[in-house]
N, C-alpha and C positions, 0 to 999 in steps of 0.2 A: 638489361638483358635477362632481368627475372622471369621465371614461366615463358622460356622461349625457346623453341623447339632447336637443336643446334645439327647444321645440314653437316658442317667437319671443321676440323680446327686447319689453319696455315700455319707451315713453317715455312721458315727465312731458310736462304741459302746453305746455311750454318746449320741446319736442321731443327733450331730453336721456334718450341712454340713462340708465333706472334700476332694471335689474335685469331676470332670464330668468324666462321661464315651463318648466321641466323637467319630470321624472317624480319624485316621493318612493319612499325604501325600501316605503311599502307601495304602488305603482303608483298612487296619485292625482297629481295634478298639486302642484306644487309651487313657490313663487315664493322665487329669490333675490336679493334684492336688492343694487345694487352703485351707485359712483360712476362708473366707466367700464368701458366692456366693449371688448378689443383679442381679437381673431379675423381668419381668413380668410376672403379673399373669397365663399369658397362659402355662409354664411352672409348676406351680405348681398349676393345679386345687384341686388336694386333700388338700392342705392347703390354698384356700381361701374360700369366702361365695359371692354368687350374689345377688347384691343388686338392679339390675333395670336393664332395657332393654335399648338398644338406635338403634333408630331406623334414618338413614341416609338417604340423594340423592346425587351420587357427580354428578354436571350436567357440560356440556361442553358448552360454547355459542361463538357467537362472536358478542357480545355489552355489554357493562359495564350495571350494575344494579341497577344503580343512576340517578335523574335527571342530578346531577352536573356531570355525565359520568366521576367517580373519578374511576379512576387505581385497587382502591382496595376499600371495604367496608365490615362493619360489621353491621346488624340489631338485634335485641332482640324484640321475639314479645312475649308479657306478656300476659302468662295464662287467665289474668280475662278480655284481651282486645280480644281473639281471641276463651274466651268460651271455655279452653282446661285445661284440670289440671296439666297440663306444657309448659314452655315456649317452643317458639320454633325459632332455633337458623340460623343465615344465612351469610353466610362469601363467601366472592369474592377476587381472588386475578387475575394476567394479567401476561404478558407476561412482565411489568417492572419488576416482582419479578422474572422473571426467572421461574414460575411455568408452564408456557405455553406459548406457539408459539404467537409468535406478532398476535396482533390482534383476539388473543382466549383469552378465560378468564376460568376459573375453579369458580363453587359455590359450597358448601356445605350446606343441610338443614339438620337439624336434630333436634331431642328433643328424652325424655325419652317417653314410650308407655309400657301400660301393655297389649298390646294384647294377645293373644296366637296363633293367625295364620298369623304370620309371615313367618315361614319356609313354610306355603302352597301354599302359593301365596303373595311373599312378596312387588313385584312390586303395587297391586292393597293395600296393605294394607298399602304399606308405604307413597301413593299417599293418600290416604285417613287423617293418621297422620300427614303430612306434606304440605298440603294442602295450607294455610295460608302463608307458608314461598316460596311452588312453585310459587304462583300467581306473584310473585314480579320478577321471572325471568325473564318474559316474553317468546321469542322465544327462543327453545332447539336446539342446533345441537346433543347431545347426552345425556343420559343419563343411572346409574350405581345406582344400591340399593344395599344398606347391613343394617344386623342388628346383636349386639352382647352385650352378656352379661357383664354391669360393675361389676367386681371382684375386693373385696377387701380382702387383707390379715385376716386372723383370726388371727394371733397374730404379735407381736413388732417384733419377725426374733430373737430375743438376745441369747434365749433357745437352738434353734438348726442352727445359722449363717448362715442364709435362711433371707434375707430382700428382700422382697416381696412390690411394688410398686403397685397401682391400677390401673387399667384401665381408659383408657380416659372415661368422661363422654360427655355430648350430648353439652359442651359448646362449641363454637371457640376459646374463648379468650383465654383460658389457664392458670386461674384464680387458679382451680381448679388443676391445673396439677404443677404450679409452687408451692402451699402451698404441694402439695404429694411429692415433689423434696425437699423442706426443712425439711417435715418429715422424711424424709426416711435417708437424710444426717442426722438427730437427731440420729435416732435410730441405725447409725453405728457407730459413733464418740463419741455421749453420749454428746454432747454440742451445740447448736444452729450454725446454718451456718451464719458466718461473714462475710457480703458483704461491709462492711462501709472502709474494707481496697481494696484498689487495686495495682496492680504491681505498679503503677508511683510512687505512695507512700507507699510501704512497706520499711522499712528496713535490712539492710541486715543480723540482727539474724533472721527478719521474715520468708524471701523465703526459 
C-alpha cells in the first residue's frame, strides 16, 4: 500500500479502525485490511482540533546565512526581542546535506500567526510575519510561501485504532516533532520508547 492514494479508512461495528479503502495495480478499488492504522492528521480532519496557524518562506539563495559562511545554520529569534507574540524560526541547510545543488542553499522562515488573510494574499502577509527572520537572508534567487493549519489529534487513537500524530509546528529543530514520535509510540504499545538499548548491544532474546 506504499505511494497509494487512500479513498477512506473502515471501521468495524465497534467503531475500530479495520483496514483502507485504496486503488489496486489494475486501478479498481481495493481493501486492506489492518489492526491499526497510525497516519497524519491530514487524513483524519474529522477526528482532529486546530490549534494555530504557521505560517512559512522556503527561500532559495546562493550564499550561506552566517557570518562564519557555516554549510548549515539554525536561528531563534525571541518574541520579546523582535516585538512579536512568537518566535520566529530560521534554518539553512546547502548542498553538503544533499538538500541542494552545490553552491545553493535552502532557508526556511517561519513562526505561528493568527492572521486571517492568509489565503488572500499570502505572499504580502507572510512577508509581513516573517519579516525579522527574512532580513537575515539577505539576497533571494527564489522564493515559495505556504501556510497551514497545526492539527492535533482529539483523542489517544486506543478507542477506535486510529493513532493520529500532529502536525509540524513552526519550529526547525524538531523538538517538538520527536516528543509527538515518542507519544505516539506510547499510545500504540502502552509503554514508553526505549532508546538506551541499541543493536550493538541488544541480546539475543532482545532482537
Amino acid at each position: 500500500m506504499l505511494n497509494k492514494p487512500i479513498d477512506r479508512v473502515v471501521y468495524n461495528e465497534q467503531g475500530a479502525a479495520c483496514g483502507v479503502v485504496s486503488v489496486g495495480e489494475d486501478g479498481k478499488p481495493a481493501f486492506a485490511r489492518c489492526k491499526q492504522i497510525v497516519g497524519d492528521p491530514t487524513y483524519f480532519r474529522d477526528r482532529c482540533a486546530a490549534k494555530a496557524k504557521v505560517v512559512r518562506c522556503i527561500a532559495v539563495l546562493s550564499h550561506p546565512i552566517t557570518p562564519g559562511n557555516e554549510a548549515s545554520s539554525q536561528i531563534i529569534l525571541p518574541q520579546n526581542q523582535i516585538g512579536r507574540p512568537n518566535d520566529v524560526y530560521v534554518f539553512c541547510v546547502s548542498g553538503s546535506h544533499c538538500a541542494a545543488p552545490d553552491g545553493k542553499y535552502v532557508a526556511l522562515v517561519s513562526s505561528v500567526t493568527t492572521r486571517a488573510d492568509l489565503a488572500e494574499n499570502l505572499a504580502r502577509s507572510a512577508n509581513e510575519e516573517l519579516k525579522d527572520g527574512l532580513k537575515l537572508l539577505g539576497k533571494v534567487d527564489a522564493c515559495f510561501y505556504d501556510w497551514y493549519e497545526v492539527l492535533e489529534p482529539m483523542a489517544d487513537g486506543r478507542a477506535d485504532a486510529t493513532f493520529i500524530s500532529k502536525s509540524y509546528d513552526a519550529t526547525s529543530h524538531f523538538e517538538q516533532t520527536t516528543e509527538d514520535v515518542m507519544d505516539l509510540y506510547q499510545r500504540l504499545y502502552g509503554k514508553p520508547l526505549d532508546l538506551s538499548k541499541t543493536m550493538v548491544s541488544l541480546s539475543p532474546d532482545d532482537e
